[in-house]
N, C-alpha and C positions, 0 to 999 in steps of 0.2 A: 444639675440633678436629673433632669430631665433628659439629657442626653444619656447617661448613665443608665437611667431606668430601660432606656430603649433598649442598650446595648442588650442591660442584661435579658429582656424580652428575647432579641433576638438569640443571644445566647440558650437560650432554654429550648427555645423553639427547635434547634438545632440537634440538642439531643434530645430531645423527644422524639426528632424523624429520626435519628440514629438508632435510639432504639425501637422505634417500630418497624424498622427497616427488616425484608423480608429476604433473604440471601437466597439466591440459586445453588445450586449444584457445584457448580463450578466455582461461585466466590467461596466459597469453606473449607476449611483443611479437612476435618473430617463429616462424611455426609451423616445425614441419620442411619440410624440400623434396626431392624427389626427386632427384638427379644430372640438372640440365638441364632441370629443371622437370617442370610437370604435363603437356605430352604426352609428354615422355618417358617420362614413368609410364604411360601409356597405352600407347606402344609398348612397352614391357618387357613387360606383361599379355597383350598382343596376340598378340605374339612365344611367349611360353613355355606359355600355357594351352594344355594339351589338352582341350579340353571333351567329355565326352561326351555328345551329342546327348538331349535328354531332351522331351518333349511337355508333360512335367507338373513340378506343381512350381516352386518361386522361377526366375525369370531372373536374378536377381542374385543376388551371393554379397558380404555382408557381413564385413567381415575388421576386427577390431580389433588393434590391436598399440599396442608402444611404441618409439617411438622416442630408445635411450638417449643420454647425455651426447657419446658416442663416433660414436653415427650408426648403432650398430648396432642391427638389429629382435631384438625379442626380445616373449615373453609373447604371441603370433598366438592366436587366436581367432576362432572364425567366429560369427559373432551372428545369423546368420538366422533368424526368425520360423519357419519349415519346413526343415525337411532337406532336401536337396539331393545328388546322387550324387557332386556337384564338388567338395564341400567337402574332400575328402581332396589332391586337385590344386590348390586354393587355397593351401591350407599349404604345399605345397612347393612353389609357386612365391614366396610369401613367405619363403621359407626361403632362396631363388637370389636376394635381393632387394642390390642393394649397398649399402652406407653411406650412408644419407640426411645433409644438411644439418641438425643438431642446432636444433631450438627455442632462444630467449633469453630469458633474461628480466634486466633492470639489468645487462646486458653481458656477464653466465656463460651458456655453456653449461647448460642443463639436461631430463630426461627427458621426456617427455611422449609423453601417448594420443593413439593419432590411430584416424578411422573412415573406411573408405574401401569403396569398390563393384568390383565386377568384372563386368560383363557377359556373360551367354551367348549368343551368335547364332544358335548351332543350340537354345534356346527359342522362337524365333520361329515363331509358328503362325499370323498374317497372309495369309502368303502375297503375291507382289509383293512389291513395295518397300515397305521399309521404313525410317524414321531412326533407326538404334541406336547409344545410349550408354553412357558411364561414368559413376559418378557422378560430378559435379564436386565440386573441393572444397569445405570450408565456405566460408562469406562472409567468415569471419574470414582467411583466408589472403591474405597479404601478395602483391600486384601491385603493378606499376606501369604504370599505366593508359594513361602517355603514351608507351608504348612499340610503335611501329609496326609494330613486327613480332610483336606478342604473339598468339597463336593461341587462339582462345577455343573450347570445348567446346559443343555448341550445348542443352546444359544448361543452363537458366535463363537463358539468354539473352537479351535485350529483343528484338531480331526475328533470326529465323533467316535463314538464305539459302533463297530460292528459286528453281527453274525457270522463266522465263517460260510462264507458263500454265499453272503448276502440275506436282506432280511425277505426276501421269498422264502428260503431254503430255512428258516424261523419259523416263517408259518406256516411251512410244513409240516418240520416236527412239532411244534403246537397243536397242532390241528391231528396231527398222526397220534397223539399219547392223550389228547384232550377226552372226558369220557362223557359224551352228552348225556344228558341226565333223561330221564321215560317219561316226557312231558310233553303232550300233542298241543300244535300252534307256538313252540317258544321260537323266541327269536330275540337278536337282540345283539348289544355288544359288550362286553367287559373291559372296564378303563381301568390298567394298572398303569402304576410304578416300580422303580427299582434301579437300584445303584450298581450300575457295571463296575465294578473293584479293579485295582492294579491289574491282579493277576487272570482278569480275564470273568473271575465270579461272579454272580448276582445273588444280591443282598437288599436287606432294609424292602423285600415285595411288601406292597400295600394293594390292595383293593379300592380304588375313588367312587366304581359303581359297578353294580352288575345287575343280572334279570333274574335274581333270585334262585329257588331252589339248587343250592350248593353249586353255581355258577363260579361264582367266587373265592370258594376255597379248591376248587376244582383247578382253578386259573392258579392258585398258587403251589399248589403240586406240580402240575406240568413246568412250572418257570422253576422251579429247585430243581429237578434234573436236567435243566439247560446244560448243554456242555457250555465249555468256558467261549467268551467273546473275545473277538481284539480289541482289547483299553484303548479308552480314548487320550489324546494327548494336549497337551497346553504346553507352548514355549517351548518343541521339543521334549517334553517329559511328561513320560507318564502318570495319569492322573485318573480320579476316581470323578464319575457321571452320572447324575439323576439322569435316568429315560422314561417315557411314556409313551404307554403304547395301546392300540385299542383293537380288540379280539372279536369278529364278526361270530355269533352262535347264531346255532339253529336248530330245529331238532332232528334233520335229518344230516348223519355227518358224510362228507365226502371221503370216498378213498383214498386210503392211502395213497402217497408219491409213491412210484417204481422208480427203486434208485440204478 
């Protein structure tokens, strides 16, 4: 009886660590998902970060968590190589995070780590224009690739979209059709987005920040008569691009290019 009662000890004990077992990435058929996928996890970031402007220092901010059986985030961690003054605004916007799409694995629900990136835009010290992202997910994360309307991060991307004639020649006409507003001492930068389409269009413009007085719808007028872009491409095939990009203002505007 006693040796019995052991087995069964051991037996429990056994799946008990089975199921408290914490799966990576890589062990699961399918990963977690965000509610509506990954740019929707981009606009939730977008949306609720308050960044504080910082010169020095990581532009990213590394966030580990888990994603339990239930969907909910739990165990947040910030994994950065260097401190960062956002990490405390990280957690709490991971903490305002809803129910993810639970991992699987042989058809259960189960917990799993996930690593993901947050981007700062006010680290940018550039100056101009610049392409700023998120990080993408891993490669392990389940797509489906024949899907036409799937919006790809221009993270890792096989060819990004570009301007004809490059993104100088962008902020050109940006800068040539832009209408500074009659406001002594502004300055500042406007952080949009917007989805390069197949056929070259830009769509889905947002505003992430601007310096106020009609900066930002200002910013969205100029980017609707963009001529069209070169699509960006995945697999050889052409595919539709979240881009971001960040617009230096001032009050006093520069001349126009002589073409």
């Amino acid at each position: 009886m006693k040796k019995i009662a052991i087995l069964i000890l051991l037996v429990s004990s056994q799946l008990m660590l089975a199921q408290a077992k914490i799966y990576t990435e890589e062990e699961v058929k399918d990963n977690p998902v965000f509610p509506g996928g990954w740019n929707e996890w981009v606009d939730f970031v977008q949306k609720n970060m308050q960044w504080t402007p910082e010169k020095k220092g990581a532009q990213h901010i590394q966030v580990e968590f888990t994603v339990q059986k239930n969907g909910a985030i739990t165990d947040i961690k910030i994994i950065n190589p260097k401190p960062t003054i956002n990490e405390k605004e990280a957690l709490r916007v991971m903490a305002l995070s809803p129910k993810w799409s639970p991992a699987t694995l042989a058809g259960k629900t189960v917990p799993c780590r996930l690593k993901r990136g947050m981007y700062n835009p006010w680290a940018d010290e550039e100056g101009g224009i610049g392409a700023l992202t998120l990080d993408e997910p891993s490669s392990t994360t389940t797509i489906n690739p024949d899907d036409d309307n799937l919006i790809y991060n221009t993270a890792g991307i096989e060819v990004k979209p570009n301007f004809p004639g490059g993104l100088e020649k962008f902020y050109q006409f940006f800068n040539n059709n832009f209408q500074i507003p009659d406001e002594e001492g502004l300055k500042g930068k406007v952080y949009t987005t917007f989805v390069v389409e197949k056929d070259g269009a830009l769509s889905e413009i947002k505003i992430l920040r601007d310096i106020g007085y009609g900066t930002g719808e200002e910013s969205i007028r100029v980017l609707k008569l963009s001529p069209k872009w070169i699509p960006g491409k995945q697999n050889g095939k052409i595919v539709r691009v979240l881009y971001s990009m960040a617009f230096p203002i001032s009050e006093i505007k520069t001349e126009p290019v002589k073409k």
